[in-house]
C-alpha positions as CSV (number, residue, x, y, z in Angstrom):
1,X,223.8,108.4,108.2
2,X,225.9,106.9,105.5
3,X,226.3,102.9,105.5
4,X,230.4,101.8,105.2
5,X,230.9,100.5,101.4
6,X,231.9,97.1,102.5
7,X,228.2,96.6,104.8
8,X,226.2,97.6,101.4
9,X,228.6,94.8,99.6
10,X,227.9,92.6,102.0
11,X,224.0,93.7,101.8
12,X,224.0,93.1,98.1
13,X,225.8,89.8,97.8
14,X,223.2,88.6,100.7
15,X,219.6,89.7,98.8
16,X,221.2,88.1,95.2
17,X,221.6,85.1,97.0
18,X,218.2,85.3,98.8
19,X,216.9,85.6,95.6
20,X,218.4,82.9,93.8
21,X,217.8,80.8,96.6
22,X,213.9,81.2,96.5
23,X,213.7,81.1,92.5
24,X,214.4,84.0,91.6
25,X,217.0,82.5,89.1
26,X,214.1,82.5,86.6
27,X,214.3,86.6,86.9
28,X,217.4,87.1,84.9
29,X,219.5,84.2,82.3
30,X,222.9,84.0,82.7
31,X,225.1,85.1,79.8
32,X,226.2,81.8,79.2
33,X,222.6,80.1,78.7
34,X,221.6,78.0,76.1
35,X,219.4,79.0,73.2
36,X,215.6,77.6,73.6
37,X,215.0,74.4,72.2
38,X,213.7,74.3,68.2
39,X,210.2,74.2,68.2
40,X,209.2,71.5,65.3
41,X,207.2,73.2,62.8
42,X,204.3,71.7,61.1
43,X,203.7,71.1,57.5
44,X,200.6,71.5,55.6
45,X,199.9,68.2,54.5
46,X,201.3,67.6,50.8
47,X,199.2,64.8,50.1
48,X,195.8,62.9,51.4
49,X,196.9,59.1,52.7
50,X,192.5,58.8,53.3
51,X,191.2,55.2,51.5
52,X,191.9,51.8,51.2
53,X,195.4,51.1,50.1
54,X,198.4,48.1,51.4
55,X,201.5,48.4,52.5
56,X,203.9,45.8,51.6
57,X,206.1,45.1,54.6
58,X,209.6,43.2,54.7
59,X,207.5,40.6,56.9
60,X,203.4,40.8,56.0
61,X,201.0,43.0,53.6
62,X,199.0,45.2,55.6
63,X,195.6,46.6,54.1
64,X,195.4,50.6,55.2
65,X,191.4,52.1,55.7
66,X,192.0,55.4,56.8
67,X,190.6,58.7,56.5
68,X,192.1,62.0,56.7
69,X,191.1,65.8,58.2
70,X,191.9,68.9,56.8
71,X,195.0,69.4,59.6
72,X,196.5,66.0,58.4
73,X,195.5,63.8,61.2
74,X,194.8,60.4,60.3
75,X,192.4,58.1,61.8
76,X,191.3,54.1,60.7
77,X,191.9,50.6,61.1
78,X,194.3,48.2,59.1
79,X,194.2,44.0,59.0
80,X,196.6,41.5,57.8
81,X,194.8,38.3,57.4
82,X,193.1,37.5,60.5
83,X,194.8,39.7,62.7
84,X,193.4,43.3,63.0
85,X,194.0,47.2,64.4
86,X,193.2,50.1,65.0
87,X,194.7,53.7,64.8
88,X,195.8,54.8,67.9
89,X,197.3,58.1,66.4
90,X,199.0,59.4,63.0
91,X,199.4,62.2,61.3
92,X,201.0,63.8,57.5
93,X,203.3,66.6,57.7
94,X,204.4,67.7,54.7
95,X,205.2,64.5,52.7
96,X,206.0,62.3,56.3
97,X,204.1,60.1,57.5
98,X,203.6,58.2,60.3
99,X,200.9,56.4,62.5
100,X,200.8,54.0,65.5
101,X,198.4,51.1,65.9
102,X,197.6,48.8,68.7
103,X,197.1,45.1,66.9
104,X,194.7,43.2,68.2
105,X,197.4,40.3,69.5
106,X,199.2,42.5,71.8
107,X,202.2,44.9,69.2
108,X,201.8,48.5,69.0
109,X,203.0,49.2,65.6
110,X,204.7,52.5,65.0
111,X,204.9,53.1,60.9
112,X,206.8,56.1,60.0
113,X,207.6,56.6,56.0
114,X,207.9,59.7,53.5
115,X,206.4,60.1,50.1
116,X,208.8,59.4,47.5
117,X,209.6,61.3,43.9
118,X,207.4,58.7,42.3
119,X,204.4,59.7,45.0
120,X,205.0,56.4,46.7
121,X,205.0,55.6,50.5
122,X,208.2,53.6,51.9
123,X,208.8,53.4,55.3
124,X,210.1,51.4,58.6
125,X,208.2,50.0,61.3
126,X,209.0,48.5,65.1
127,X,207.1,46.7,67.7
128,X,206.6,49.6,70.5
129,X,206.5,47.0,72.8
130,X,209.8,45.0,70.9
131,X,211.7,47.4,69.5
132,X,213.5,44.8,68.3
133,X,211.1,43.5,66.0
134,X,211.6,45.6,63.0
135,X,210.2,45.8,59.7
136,X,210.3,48.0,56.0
137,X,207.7,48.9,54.7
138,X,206.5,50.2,51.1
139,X,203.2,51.1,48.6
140,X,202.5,51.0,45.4
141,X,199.7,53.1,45.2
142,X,200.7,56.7,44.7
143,X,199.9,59.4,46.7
């Protein structure tokens, strides 16, 4: 027994929209999708930021003890005058920088900065918890 054209029209229609309608929208894209999102690529680190070096910010001088692994994760504590912190996470990829710290007063610092032609660091910072309170930041120790 042969079904009628319009019944296995009718049947077809119903399972796609089954499917769809318990996730099976995942099975197929649609022609019209969007490409995936760019994965960011790492960079070997082009330099070691490890020692004791200052950074010279628009507002304070910040002294920098940090050391560095071989994957260009960084790791330390820094202090301007009485007021201290600690690394709460950074990195170098390629010739960027960047690191947060959580001062001792309260501010989580995020420091983000590129090595220069000369081999110097410069750099902005904000207060994660005031963005508002802003800052630039440079070295002049070369890197």
């Amino acid at each position: 027994m042969s079904v009628p054209r319009r019944t296995r029209t009718l049947l077809t229609t119903t399972a796609a929209a089954l499917l769809l309608s318990v996730g099976g929208a995942g099975l197929a894209a649609p022609a019209t999708a969007a490409p995936p999102t760019a994965v960011r690529e790492i960079r070997a680190p082009a330099f070691n930021a490890g020692g004791v070096w200052y950074l010279f910010q628009s507002n304070a001088t910040v002294r920098v003890d940090l050391t560095q692994d071989g994957a260009g994760r960084l790791f330390g504590t820094v202090s301007s005058g009485n007021t201290v912190g600690t690394l709460r996470e950074g990195s170098v990829d390629g010739n960027n920088i960047y690191f947060i710290v959580g001062w001792n007063h309260g501010p989580v610092g995020r420091y983000t900065g590129v090595r220069g032609p000369d081999g110097r660091l410069s750099g902005t910072t904000f207060d994660l918890t005031n963005p508002s309170s802003q800052a630039t930041w440079r070295t002049d120790r070369t890197f």
